[in-house]
N, C-alpha and C positions, 0 to 999 in steps of 0.2 A: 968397387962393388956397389952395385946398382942399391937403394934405401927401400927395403920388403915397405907395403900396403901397412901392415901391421905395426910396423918401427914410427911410419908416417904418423899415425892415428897415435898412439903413443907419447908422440913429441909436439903433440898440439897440446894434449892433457897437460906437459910440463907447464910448472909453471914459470913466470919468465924471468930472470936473474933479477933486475929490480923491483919486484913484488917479493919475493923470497926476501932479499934484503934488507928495506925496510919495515916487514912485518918479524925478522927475526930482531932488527934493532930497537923494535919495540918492546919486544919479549925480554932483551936481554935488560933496555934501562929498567924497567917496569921492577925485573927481582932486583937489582940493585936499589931499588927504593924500596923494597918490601925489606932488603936488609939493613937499609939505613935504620929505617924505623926502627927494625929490632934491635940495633946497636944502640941507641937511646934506650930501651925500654931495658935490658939485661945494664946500661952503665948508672941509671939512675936508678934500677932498685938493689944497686950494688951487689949484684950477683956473677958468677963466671960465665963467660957467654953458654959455654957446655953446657950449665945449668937454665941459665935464662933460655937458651933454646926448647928444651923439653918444656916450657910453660908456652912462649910464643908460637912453638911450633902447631899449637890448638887453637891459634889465630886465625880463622881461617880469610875475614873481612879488612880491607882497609881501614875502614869507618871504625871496627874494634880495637886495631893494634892505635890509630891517633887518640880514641877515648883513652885509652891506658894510659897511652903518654901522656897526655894534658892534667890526666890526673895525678901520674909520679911527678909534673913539673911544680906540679901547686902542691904536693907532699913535701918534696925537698927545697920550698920557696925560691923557687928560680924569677926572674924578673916578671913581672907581669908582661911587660911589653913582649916579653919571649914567648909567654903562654899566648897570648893576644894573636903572635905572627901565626902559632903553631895552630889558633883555629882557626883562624881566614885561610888557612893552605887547606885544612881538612874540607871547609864547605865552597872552596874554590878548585878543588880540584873532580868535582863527579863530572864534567867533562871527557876529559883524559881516562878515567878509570872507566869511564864507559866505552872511548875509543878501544882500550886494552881487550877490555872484555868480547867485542866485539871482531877485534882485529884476530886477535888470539882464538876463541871459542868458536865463531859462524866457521861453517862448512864454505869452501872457495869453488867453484866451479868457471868453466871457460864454456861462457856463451854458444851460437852458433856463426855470431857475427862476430867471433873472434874478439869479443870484450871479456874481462872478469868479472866476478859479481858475487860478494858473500851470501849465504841465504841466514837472514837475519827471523830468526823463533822468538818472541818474544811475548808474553802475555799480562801482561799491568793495567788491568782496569779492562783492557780490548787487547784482544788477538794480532800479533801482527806474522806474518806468514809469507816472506815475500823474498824475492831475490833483488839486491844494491850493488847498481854498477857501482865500480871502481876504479878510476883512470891510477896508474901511476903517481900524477900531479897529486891525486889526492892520498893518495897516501903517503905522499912526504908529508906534505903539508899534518899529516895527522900526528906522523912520527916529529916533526918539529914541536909541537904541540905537548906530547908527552915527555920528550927530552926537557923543554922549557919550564916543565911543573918538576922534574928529577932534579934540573938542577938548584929549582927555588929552594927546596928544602936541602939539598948540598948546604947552602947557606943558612939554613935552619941549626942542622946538626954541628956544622961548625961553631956554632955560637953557643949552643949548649953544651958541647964539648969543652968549648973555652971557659965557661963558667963554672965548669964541674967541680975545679979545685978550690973556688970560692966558697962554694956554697956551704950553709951553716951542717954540721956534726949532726947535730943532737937535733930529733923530733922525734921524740920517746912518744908525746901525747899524738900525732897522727899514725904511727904506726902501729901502737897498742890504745885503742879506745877503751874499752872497757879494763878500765883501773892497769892493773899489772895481769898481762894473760896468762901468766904461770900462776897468778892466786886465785884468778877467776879456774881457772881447770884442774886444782888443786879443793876449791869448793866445790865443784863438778862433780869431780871426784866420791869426796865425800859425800854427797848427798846420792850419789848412783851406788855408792857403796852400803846406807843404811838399809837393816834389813824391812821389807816390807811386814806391815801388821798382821797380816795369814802368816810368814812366816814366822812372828815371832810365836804366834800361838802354837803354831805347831811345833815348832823349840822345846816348848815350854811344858804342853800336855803330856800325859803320863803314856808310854808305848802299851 
């Protein structure tokens, strides 16, 4: 059966099996690191992940769920040098997170000279507005790039993993600052509870 004009025109749109490929293998390492993270962040504030998800799940930024981390790591004094790796990854990876964003997010089109090209919106300071060829080559290269930053912190999470059942119990004074927060909310309390001075008068005046 002869291939209709229309079926033709069609299957040039397709896109080609390895552009699909490694733009989906970026997608897929990309949530696995978005859930590594959140697997540290629910095991060091000792919560169930069910739980720890409905707070993570308002994470929308990378840059916010590694703040969080760095900061449960120095709550439950984890090594420094741990904290140390876990910020050089956060200000070593906006590379990659921009590859993501871009791989993922830009609109893909098929030229006329039969190349690809994301159309890259971007507005930081200047406008940029434009269509980015894209050979194949480059987009392995980009997907080798993001896998290499997934599995840096692979080795992150294992090592804080590993440490978890060292780490000290008791850090009453970082997770309650102010004094005891059931005596502090229990003063609270009381003081939202005394009656205000209009209303003791009016208590008090004759009906």
């Amino acid at each position: 059966m002869a291939e209709t004009a229309s079926r033709r025109r069609s299957r040039k749109r397709e896109m080609p099996p390895q552009f699909a490929r490694y733009i989906s293998r970026i997608a897929v390492d990309w949530a696995a690191l978005e859930f590594h993270i959140n697997e540290l962040i629910w095991a060091l504030a000792k919560v169930e992940p069910g739980l720890g998800a409905c707070i993570t799940a308002q994470i929308f930024s990378l840059d916010a769920r590694l703040k969080a981390l760095v900061t449960l790591l120095k709550i439950r004094r984890v090594d420094q040098r741990l904290i140390d790796s876990v910020k050089k990854f956060s200000n070593g990876c906006r590379e990659e997170l921009e590859i993501r964003n871009r791989t993922l997010h830009d609109a893909w089109a098929r030229k006329g000279n039969g190349e690809w090209a994301r159309l890259e919106i971007t507005a930081r300071h200047s406008l940029k507005f434009e269509f980015i060829t894209v050979s194949v080559e480059d987009l392995k290269r980009d997907y080798e790039k993001v896998r290499n930053c997934v599995l840096a912190f692979r080795t992150i999470r294992s090592a804080v993993l590993g440490a978890l059942p060292s780490l000290p119990e008791s850090f009453e004074a970082e997770v309650r600052p102010i004094l005891r927060y059931e005596d502090f909310m229990k003063k609270l309390g009381a003081v939202n509870a005394k009656p205000r001075r209009a209303d003791r008068k009016r208590a008090t005046s004759p009906t």
